[in-house]
C-alpha angles and dihedrals in degrees: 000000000000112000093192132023132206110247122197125214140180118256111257088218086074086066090105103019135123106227133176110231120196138170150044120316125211088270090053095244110139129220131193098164133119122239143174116240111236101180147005118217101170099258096018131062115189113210142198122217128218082272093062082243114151104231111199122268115289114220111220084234080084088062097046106038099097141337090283097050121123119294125203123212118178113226117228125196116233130206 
């Protein structure tokens, strides 16, 4: 038996943040959008879409379910 797991967070430095997400969720629904992350809440982000529309908490399980599942890519602004 495992006395201890690995767990696995999102980093606090995203809160702020524009990101790309693209991909398939657990429920096969497939995003390609940007947001804004609003929050980080160790397993959850909470994002904000282009609207200013709050979406629900993502769980970082939709990240790591398959192959296809979302990506997340943090959008920098050059000079």
């Amino acid at each position: 038996m495992e006395t201890f797991i690995e767990s696995k967070v999102f980093n606090q430095k995203l809160a702020g943040k524009a990101v790309r997400i693209k991909g398939f969720d657990i429920d096969g629904g497939n995003w390609d959008r940007l947001f804004l992350v609003k929050d980080v809440k160790g397993e959850y982000i909470t994002l904000i879409n282009c609207q200013g529309e709050e979406i629900e908490d993502v769980h970082i399980e939709n990240f790591e379910h398959a192959e296809d599942g979302l990506k997340i890519t943090v959008l920098e602004e050059k000079e």
